[in-house]
C-alpha positions in Angstrom: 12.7 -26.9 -13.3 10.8 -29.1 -15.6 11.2 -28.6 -19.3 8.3 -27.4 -21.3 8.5 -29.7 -24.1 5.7 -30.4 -26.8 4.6 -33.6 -28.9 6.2 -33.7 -32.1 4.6 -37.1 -33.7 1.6 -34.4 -35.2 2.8 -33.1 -38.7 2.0 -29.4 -39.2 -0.8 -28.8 -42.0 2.0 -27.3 -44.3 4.3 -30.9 -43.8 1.0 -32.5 -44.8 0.6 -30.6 -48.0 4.2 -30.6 -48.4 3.8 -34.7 -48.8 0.9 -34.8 -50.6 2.8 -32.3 -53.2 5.6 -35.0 -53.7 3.0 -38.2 -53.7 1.3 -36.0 -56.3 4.6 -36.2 -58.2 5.7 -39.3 -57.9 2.1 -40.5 -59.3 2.6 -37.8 -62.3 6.3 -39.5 -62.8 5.4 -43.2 -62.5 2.1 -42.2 -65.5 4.4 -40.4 -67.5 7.1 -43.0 -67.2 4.7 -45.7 -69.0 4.4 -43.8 -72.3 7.5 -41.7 -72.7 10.8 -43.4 -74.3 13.3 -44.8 -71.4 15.8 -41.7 -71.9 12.4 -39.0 -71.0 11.7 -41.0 -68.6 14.7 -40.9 -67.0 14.7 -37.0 -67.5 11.6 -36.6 -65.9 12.7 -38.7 -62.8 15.6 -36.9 -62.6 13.9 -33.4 -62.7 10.7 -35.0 -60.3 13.9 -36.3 -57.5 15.4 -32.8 -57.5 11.9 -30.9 -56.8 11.1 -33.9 -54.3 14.7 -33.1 -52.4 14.1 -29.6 -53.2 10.8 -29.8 -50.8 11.9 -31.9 -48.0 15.1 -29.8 -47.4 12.9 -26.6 -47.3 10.6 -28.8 -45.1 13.9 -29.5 -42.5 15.2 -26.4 -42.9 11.6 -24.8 -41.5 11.6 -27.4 -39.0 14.5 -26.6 -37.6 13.8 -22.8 -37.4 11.2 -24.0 -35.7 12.9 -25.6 -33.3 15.7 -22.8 -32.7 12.1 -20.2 -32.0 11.0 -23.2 -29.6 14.5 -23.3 -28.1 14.8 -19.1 -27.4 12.0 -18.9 -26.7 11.9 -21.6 -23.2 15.7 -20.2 -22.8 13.6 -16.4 -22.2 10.7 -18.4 -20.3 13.5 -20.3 -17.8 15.5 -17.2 -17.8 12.5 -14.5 -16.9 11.1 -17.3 -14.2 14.7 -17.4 -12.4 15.1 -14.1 -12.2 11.4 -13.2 -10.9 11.8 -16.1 -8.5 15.4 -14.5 -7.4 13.6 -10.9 -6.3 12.8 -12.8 -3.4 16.0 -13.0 -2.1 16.8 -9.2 -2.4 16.7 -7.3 0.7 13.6 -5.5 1.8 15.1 -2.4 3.0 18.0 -0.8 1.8 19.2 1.9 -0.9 18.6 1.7 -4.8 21.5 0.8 -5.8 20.8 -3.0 -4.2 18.2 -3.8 -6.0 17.5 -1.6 -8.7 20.3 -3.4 -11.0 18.0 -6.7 -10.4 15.1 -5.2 -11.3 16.0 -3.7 -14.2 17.6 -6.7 -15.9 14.1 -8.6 -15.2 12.5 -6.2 -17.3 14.9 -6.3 -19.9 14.8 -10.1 -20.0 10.4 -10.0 -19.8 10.7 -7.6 -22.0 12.4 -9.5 -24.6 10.2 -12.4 -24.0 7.1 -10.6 -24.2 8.1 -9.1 -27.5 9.3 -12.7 -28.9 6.1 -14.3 -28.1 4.3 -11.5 -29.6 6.5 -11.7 -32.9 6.0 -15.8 -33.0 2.9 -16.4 -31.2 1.7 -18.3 -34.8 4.5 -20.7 -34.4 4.4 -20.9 -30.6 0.9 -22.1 -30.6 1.5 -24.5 -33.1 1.2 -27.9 -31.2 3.8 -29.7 -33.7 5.9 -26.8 -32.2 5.2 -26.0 -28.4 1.4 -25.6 -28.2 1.7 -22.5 -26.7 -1.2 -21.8 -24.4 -3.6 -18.3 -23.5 -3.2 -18.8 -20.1 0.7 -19.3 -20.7 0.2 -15.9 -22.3 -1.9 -14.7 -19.6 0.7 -15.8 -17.2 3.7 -14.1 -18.7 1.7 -10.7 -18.5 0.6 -11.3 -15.3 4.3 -11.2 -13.9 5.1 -8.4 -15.7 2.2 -6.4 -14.2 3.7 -7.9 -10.7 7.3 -6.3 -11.6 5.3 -3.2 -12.2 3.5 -3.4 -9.3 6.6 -4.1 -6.9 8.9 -1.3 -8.6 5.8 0.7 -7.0 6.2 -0.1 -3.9 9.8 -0.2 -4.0 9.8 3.2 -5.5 6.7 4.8 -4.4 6.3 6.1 -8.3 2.4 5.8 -8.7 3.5 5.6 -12.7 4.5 2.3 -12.2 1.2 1.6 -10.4 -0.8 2.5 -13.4 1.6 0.7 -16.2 0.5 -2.6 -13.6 -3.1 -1.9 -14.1 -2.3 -1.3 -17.8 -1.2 -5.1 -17.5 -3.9 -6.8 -14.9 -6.9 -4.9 -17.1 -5.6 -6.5 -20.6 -5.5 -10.0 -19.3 -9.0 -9.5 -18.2 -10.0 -8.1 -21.1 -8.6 -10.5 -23.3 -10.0 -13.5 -21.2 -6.2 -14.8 -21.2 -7.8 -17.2 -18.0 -11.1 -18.1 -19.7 -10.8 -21.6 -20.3 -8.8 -22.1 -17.2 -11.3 -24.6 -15.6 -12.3 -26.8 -18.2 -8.4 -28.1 -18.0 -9.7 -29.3 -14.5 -6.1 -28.6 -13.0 -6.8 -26.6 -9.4 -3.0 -25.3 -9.4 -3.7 -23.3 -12.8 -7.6 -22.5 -11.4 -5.6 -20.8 -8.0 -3.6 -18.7 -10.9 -6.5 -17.6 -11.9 -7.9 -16.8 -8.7 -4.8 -15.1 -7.4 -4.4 -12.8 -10.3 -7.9 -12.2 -9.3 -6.4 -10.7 -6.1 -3.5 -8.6 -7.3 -5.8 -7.0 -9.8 -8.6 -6.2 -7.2 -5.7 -4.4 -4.5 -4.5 -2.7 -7.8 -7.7 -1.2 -8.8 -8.0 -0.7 -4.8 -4.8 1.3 -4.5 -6.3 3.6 -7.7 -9.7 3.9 -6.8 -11.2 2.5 -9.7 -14.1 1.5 -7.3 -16.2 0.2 -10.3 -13.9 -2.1 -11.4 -13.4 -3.6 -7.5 -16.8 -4.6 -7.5 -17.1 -6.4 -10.4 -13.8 -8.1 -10.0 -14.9 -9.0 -6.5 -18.3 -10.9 -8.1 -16.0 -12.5 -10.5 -14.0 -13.9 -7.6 -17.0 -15.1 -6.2 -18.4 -16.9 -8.9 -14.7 -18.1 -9.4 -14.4 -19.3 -6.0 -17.8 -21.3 -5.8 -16.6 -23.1 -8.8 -13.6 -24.2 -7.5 -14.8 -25.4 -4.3 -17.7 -27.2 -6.4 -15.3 -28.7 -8.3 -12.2 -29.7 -6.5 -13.6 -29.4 -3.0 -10.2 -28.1 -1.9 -9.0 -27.8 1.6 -8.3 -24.1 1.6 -11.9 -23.5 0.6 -12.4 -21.1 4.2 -9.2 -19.6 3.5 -10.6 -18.0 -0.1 -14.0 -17.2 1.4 -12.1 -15.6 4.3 -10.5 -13.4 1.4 -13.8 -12.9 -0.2 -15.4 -11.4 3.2 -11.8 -9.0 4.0 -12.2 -7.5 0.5 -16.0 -6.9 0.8 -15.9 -5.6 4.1 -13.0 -3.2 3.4 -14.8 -1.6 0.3 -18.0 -1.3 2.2 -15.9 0.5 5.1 -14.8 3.1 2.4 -18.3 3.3 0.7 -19.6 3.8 3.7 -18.1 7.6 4.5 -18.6 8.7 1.3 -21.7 10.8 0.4 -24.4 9.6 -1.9 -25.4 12.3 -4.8 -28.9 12.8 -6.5 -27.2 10.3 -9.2 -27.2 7.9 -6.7 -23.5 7.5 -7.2 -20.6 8.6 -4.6 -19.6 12.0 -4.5 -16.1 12.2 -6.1 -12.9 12.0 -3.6 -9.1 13.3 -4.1 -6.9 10.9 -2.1 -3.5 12.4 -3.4 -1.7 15.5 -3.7 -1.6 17.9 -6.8 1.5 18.0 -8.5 0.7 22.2 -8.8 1.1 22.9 -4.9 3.0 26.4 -4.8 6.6 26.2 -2.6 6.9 28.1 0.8 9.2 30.0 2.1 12.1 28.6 4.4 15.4 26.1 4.8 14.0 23.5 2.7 13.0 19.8 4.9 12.1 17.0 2.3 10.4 14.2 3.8 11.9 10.8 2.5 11.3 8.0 4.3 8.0 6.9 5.5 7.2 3.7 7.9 3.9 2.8 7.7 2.7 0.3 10.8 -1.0 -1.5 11.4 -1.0 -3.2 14.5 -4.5 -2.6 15.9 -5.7 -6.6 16.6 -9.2 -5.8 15.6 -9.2 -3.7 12.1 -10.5 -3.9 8.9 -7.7 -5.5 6.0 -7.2 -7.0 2.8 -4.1 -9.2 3.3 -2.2 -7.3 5.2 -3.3 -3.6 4.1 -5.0 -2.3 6.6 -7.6 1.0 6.1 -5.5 3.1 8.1 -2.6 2.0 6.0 -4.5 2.2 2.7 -5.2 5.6 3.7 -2.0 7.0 4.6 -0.7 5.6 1.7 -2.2 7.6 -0.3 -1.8 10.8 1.5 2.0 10.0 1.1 1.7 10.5 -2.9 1.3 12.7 -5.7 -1.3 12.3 -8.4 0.6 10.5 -11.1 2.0 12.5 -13.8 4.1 11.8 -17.2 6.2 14.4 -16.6 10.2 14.2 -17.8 11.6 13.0 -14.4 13.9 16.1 -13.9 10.5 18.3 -13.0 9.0 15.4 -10.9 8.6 15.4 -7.1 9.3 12.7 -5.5 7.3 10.8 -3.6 8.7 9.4 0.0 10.0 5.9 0.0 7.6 3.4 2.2 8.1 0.5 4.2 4.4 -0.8 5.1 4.6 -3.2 8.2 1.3 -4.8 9.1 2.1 -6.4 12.8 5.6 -6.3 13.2 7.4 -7.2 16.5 9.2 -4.6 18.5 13.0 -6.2 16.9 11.6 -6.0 13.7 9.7 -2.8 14.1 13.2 -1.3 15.4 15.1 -3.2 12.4 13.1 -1.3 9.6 13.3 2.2 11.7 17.2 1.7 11.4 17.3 1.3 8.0 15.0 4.0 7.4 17.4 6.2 9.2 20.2 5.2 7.5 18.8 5.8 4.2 17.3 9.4 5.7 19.9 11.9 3.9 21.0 15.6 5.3 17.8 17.9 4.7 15.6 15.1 4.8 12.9 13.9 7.2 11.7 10.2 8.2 8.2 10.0 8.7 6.6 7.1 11.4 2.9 6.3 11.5 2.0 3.6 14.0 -1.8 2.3 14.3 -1.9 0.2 17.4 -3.4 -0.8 20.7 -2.1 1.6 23.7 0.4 0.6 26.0 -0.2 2.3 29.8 0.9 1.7 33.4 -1.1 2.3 36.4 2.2 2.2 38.1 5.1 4.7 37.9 7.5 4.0 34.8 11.3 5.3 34.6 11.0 8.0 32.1 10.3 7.8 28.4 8.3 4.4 29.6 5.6 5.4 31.1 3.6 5.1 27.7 3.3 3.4 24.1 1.8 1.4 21.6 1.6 -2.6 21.6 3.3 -4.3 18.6 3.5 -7.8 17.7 4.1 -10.5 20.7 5.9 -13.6 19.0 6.6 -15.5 22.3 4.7 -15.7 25.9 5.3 -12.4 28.3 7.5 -13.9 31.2 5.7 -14.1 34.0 8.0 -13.1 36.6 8.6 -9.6 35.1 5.2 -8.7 34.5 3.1 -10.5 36.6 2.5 -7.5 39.1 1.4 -5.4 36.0 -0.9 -8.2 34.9 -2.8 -8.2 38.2 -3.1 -4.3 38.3 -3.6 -3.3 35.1 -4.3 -6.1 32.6 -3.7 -3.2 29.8 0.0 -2.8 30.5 1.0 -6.2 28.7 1.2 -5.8 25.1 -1.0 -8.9 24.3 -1.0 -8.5 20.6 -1.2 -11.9 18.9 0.3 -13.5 15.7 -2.0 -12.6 12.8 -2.5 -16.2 11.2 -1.6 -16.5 7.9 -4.1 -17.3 5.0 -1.8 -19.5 3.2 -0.7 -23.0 4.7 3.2 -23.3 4.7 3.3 -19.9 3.5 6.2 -18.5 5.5 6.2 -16.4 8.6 2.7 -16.0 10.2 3.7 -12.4 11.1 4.3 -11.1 7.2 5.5 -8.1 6.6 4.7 -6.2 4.0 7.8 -4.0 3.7 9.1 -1.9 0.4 9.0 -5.1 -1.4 5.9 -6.6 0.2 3.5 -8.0 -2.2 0.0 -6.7 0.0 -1.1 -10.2 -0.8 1.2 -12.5 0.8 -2.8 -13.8 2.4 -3.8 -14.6 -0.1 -4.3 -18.6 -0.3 -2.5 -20.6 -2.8 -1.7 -24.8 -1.8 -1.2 -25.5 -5.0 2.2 -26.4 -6.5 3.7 -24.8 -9.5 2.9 -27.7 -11.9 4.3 -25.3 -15.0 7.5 -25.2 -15.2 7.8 -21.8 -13.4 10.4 -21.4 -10.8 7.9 -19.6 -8.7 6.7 -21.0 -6.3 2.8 -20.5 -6.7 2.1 -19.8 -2.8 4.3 -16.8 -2.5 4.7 -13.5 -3.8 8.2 -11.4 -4.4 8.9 -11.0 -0.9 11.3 -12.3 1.9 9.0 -11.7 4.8 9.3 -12.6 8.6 12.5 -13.1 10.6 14.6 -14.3 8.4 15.0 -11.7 5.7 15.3 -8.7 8.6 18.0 -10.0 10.4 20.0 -9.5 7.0 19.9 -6.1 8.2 20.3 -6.3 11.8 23.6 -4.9 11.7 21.9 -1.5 10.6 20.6 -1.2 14.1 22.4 1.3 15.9 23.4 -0.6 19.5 21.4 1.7 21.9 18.3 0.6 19.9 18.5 -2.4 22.7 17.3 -0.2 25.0 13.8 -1.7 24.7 15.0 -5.2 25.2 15.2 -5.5 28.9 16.5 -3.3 32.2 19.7 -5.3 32.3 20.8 -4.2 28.6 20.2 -0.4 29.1 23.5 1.2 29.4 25.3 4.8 30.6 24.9 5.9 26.7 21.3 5.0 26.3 20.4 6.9 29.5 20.9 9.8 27.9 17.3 10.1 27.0 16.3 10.7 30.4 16.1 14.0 32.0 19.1 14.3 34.3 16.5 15.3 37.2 15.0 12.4 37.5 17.7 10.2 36.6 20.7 11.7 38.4 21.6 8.1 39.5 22.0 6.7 35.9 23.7 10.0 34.8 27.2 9.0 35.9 29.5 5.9 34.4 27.3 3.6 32.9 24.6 3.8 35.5 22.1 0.8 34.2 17.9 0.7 34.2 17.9 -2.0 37.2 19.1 0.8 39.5 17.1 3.3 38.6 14.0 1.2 39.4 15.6 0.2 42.9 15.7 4.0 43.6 12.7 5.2 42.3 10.9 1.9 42.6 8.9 1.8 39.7 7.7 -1.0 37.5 9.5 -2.5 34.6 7.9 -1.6 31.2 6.9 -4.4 29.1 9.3 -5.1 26.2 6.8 -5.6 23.9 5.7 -1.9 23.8 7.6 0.4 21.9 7.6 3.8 24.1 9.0 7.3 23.4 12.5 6.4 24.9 13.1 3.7 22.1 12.6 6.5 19.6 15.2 9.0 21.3 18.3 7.5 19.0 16.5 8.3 15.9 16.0 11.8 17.0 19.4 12.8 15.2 17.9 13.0 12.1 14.4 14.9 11.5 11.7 12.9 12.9 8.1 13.3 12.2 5.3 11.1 14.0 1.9 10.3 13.8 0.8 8.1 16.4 -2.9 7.3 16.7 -3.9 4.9 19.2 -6.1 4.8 22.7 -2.8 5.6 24.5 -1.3 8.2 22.2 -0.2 10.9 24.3 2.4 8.3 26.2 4.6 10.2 23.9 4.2 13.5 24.7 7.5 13.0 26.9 9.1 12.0 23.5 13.1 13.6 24.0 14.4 15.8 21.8 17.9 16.0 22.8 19.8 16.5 19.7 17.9 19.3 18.8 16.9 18.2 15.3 13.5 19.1 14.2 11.1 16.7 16.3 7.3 16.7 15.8 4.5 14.2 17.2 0.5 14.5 16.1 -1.2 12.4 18.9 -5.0 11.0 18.3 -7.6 11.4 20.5 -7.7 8.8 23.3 -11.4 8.3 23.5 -14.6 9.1 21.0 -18.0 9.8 22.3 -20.4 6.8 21.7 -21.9 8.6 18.8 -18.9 8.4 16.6 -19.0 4.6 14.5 -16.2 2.4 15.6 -13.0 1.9 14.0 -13.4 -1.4 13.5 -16.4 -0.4 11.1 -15.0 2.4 9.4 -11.2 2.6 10.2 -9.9 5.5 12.5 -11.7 9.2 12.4 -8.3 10.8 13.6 -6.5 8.6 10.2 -9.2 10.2 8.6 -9.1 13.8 9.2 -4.9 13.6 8.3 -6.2 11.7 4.8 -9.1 13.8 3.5 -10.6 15.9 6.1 -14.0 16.3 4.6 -14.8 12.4 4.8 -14.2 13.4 8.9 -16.4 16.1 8.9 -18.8 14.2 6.5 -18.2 11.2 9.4 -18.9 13.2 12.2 -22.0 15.1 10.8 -24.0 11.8 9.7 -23.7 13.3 6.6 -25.1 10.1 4.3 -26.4 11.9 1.1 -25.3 15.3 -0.6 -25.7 16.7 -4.1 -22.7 17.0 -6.2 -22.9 21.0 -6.7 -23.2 21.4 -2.4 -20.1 18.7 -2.5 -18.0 20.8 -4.8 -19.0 23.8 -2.7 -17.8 22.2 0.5 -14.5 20.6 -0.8 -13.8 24.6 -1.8 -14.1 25.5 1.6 -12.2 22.8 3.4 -9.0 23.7 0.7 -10.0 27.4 1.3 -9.8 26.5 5.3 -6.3 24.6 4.9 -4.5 27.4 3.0 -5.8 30.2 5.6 -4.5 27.5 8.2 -0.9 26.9 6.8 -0.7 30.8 6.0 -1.8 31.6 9.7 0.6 28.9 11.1 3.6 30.4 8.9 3.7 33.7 10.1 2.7 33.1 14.0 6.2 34.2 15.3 5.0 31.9 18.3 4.8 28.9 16.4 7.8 26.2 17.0 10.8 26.6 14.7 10.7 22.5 14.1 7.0 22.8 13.1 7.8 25.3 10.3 10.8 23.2 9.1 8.4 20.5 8.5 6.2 22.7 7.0 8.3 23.3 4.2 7.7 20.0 2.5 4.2 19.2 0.7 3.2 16.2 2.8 3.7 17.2 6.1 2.6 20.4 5.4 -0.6 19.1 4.8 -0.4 16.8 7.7 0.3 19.7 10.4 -2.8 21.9 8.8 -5.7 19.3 8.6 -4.6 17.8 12.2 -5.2 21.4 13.4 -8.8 21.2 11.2 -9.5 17.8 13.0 -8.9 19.8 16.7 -11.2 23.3 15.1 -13.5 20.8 13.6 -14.1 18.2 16.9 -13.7 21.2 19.9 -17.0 23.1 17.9 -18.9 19.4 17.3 -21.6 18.9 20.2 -20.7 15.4 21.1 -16.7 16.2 21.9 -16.5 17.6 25.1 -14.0 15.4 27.2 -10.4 16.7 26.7 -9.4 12.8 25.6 -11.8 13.8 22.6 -9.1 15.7 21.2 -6.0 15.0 19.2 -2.5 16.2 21.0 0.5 17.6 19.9 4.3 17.8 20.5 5.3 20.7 20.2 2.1 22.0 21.1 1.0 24.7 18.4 -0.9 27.7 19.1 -4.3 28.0 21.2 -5.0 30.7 19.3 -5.1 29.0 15.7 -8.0 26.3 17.5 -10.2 30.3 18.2 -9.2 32.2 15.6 -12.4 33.9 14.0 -11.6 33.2 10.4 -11.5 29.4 10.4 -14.3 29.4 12.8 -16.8 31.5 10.8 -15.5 29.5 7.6 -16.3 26.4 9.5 -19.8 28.1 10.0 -20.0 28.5 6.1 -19.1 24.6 5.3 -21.7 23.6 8.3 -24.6 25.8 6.2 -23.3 24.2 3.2 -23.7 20.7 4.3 -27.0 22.0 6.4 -25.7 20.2 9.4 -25.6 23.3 11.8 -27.0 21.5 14.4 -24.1 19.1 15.2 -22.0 22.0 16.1 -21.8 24.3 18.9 -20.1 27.5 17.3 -20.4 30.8 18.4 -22.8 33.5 18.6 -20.3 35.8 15.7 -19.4 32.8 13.2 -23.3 31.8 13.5 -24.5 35.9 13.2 -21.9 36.6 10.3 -23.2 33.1 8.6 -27.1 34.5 9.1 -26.1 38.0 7.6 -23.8 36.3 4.9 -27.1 34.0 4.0 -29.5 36.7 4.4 -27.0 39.0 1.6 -26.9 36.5 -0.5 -30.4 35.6 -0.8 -31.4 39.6 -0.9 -29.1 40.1 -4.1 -30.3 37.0 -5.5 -34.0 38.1 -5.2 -33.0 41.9 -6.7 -31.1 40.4 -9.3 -34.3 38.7 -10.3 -36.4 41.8 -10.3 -33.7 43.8 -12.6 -33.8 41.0 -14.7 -37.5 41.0 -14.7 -37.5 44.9 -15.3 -35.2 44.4 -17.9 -37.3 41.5 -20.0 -40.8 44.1 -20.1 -38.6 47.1 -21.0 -37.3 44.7 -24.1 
């Protein structure tokens, strides 16, 4: 690391004055030495040597303080870098009690040095001293806004989110970066361009929308500048970043409504901390594995929409509340593009860490996986993930020629920053959501950082730490040859009586039934069956969703799927411009109904109105769901915890809302379910005549095709309302010319 030393030829202004003091003196001595008596003189030498001694010794003795503050104060700057450079090495999955002992003594050491440097900036900046810098400043409070940032995501505490932004906002504030460019040094202008970044998915992740688009202007005038002035050869790579961010916050403008204020209606993204409890043996969901795999999707780094969405639905509004009467949120791994092994790696860890009680949640947004051909069961069906290497031709070649959609074709995302690692990054519990971000600078400050990466051991090498988690019948999805007599399990007995026996493998159950092999880049519904001894909870939205209907439940553990539609009518905007409609609905299911409807503008007061009946809607949905005796016991387990409560009840508002739109007719058009809930709950006359109400509201009856009772009780409901209102106004009228 190099040492951060300073000049020390410049005296300090009080050495200066200290020296002029004793000149001063010794000119007074050698005056008064000329016209006192030899013996005065002497005297007044004497007493003029000890104040002279007196002075430079105080002078040494502040030097050397000095020196001892300079000399803590680097050992706390060396100290805080090693340790912030060593998060990268933790693991990225695992339980608390690997890495929160780390984490916690990098705090304590920032902590110290942020204090230190707060107590002695006066000296620090002195240049006879250090010369400490703002940006140095700057710098220091921008890694502790990281740590705060990654204890997030490590701990899914939105608390920790805001003390970040509490960080990011004071730098920018306090201009800690402002005179960045006149130094002319492209490594410290790329600081300043990548705190930039974090600060803009920070304020992204709280919806502070205001403050995203005025960072994002700064980043543009920023980024002009510094291709103006060092013409840099990642210049397309930060104008790359530029367009990702401005797309993804014009996708989320986009869906929501426009008031008379000319200023977006106002949206909840997270759950209340004051949901009341429900009856029932208690399921807590705590684990979550968030995956974005679509190739064509909107992203900043590697968040995707979808991703930024659920995300939030998987949290609580923050709260500073003493921690005993907290709920916790679910603990998240978010995997943009993983490969199947490393896909499989981070489900097994997931599991592991999934306690008695307890739930693991998996959402997967990717390109479908289907065979014209017939596929051994629990394969005939799934969702593409990340293809590292090139599909052998000999095992999928007759697949290729008949149906070019049964090889997952998925492509390497490239990665924004050159030499930056993996080109497949995954942004796991640790992941930075910015490991795209550009940086080809070296560190040319001393930090042990390394400037082009964040606190994250991404890509092959840090999940095969872990490998060993991975129960052995995961390797089911590798191949035919490697699927064994205790993996076969998952497949109904009567239609795999020949694999039923002793270690019966997959190669002769396709030379009986002679069907195709399944492409090993696909993860189907029969990789999943091992994790099915703990409560499993899926969310699968994709173009070939409902490959998983034939999901196994053997162990008889509570096992629920929600399934997207497979196809939209042409009038519904493209995910690619707005993200998914089905991702949607699960995350606020007025922005789908908003979506749907062409609903562009609507007054705050009619807004208000309508979020009351979409909340008013989901309670009479969970309470109709809870005490339908017909209902699946697994679905009311998993209706005992707040999140995927909420889940179950607005995927059944999606399938109310889309069967009554005019444009969904095709059975494809709605979203799926396994176990399959109630028809009855999709007709019942309640929701239906509330839907009515919410289309009044919005005045977008004509998008819907509801019927004739929902539409007649709405008429009579308006008509009431409007004959009271008028009467009320007469009374009122009476009542002012009898006063």
């Amino acid at each position: 690391m190099e040492q951060q030393k300073r000049p020390t030829e410049t005296m300090s202004q009080a050495e200066l004055s200290k020296m002029k003091s004793i000149d001063s003196l010794q000119t007074t001595f050698s005056n008064t030495a000329s016209t006192t008596t030899p013996s005065g003189a002497n005297t007044t030498l004497n007493a003029a040597g000890e104040v002279a001694a007196a002075l430079v010794s105080e002078n040494e003795e502040q030097t050397i303080h000095n020196q001892k503050l300079v000399e803590e104060f680097q050992y706390l700057l060396e100290k805080s870098q090693s340790l912030f450079s060593g998060l990268r090495d933790l693991p990225p999955t695992g339980s608390h009690r690997q890495w929160r002992p780390y984490f916690e003594k990098t705090f304590e050491v920032y902590t110290k040095l942020w204090k230190f440097q707060q107590t002695h900036r006066h000296i620090l900046e002195d240049k006879a001293n250090y010369g400490l810098k703002r940006w140095e400043v700057g710098e220091i409070a921008s890694k502790i806004g990281q740590l705060y940032y990654h204890y997030y995501l490590r701990t899914s505490e939105t608390t920790y989110l805001h003390e970040a932004y509490v960080f990011y906002e004071a730098i920018h504030d306090r201009q800690y970066f402002k005179d960045i460019l006149e130094g002319k040094n492209s490594a410290l202008m790329i600081k300043k361009m990548r705190f930039y970044a974090r600060f803009i998915i920070v304020c992204l992740l709280l919806n502070k929308n205001g403050n995203v688009q005025k960072l994002i202007s700064e980043l543009e005038v920023l980024t002009e500048e510094y291709v103006k002035t060092f013409k840099p050869p990642d210049a397309k790579e930060w104008q790359m970043v530029l367009e990702e961010v401005s797309t993804f916050t014009e996708a989320e403008k986009k869906l929501i409504p426009i008031n008379l204020d000319k200023t977006p209606d106002k949206i909840e993204h997270r759950l209340s901390h004051t949901i009341e409890e429900r009856p029932g043996e208690k399921l807590r969901l705590q684990e979550a594995i968030l995956v974005g795999s679509y190739q064509k999707q909107i992203k900043f780094s590697e968040l995707t929409l979808d991703m930024y969405r659920m995300l939030q639905s998987l949290e609580r509004e923050p709260v500073f509340l003493p921690d005993k009467t907290k709920r916790p949120n679910p603990h998240k791994y978010l995997l943009h593009r993983p490969s199947l092994s490393q896909l499989l790696v981070y489900i097994s860890a997931a599991f592991k860490d999934t306690s008695d009680h307890s739930a693991l949640l998996l959402y997967m947004s990717a390109d479908g996986c289907g065979y014209v051909e017939q596929m051994p069961p629990g394969f005939d069906g799934g969702v593409k993930t990340s293809q590292r290497h090139k599909v052998d031709a000999r095992n999928y070649s007759s697949n290729a020629a008949s149906h070019p959609q049964g090889l997952a074709t998925t492509t390497p995302v490239s990665n924004i920053a050159p030499g930056g690692g993996s080109a497949n990054t995954i942004t796991a519990g640790t992941g930075t959501l910015i490991n795209n971000i550009p940086a080809t600078a070296t560190n040319t400050t001393g930090s042990v950082h390394n400037a082009n990466s964040g606190i994250i051991g991404s890509g092959a090498g840090t999940i095969t730490s872990v490998s060993s988690v991975a129960p052995s019948s995961v390797t089911m999805a590798a191949g035919p040859s490697t699927v064994t007599g205790s993996t076969t399990s998952a497949i109904p007995s009567g239609t795999a009586a020949s694999a039923a026996g002793g270690g019966g493998t997959m190669s002769t159950i396709v030379k009986h039934t002679e069907v195709s092999i399944p492409s090993v880049h696909c993860l189907h519904p029969a990789d999943l069956a091992p994790f099915t001894r703990k409560p499993m909870f899926l969310i699968i939205d994709s173009d070939h969703s409902t490959g998983f209907k034939t999901m196994p439940n053997i162990f008889d553990q509570p096992l629920m799927c929600l399934m997207s539609p497979e196809e939209y009518p042409s009038s519904v905007q493209d995910k690619s411009e707005i993200g998914s409609l089905f991702t949607l609905f699960l995350h606020t299911p007025l922005l789908g109904f908003c979506s749907v409807s062409d609903i562009g503008n609507l007054d705050q007061q009619k807004w208000d109105e309508c979020v009351q009946k979409v909340s008013v809607m989901e309670n009479r949905i969970g309470q109709l769901l809870l005490a339908d005796v017909t209902v699946d016991r697994s679905i009311k387990r998993f209706m005992t915890d707040d999140f995927l409560y909420y889940f179950i009840v607005r995927f059944v508002l999606c399938g109310i809302i889309l069967r009554y739109h005019s444009s969904f007719k095709d059975e494809k058009s709605f979203p799926t379910s396994t176990p399959n809930l109630p028809e009855s709950i999709y007709v019942s006359s309640e929701i239906v005549t509330l839907l009515a109400d919410l289309t009044r509201i919005a005045d977008v009856g004509t998008y819907f095709s509801l019927p004739a009772y929902a539409t007649t009780v709405d008429m009579i409901s308006s008509t009431s309302t409007t004959t009271n209102h008028t009467t009320n106004n007469g009374n009122n009228s009476s009542a002012m010319e009898i006063i």
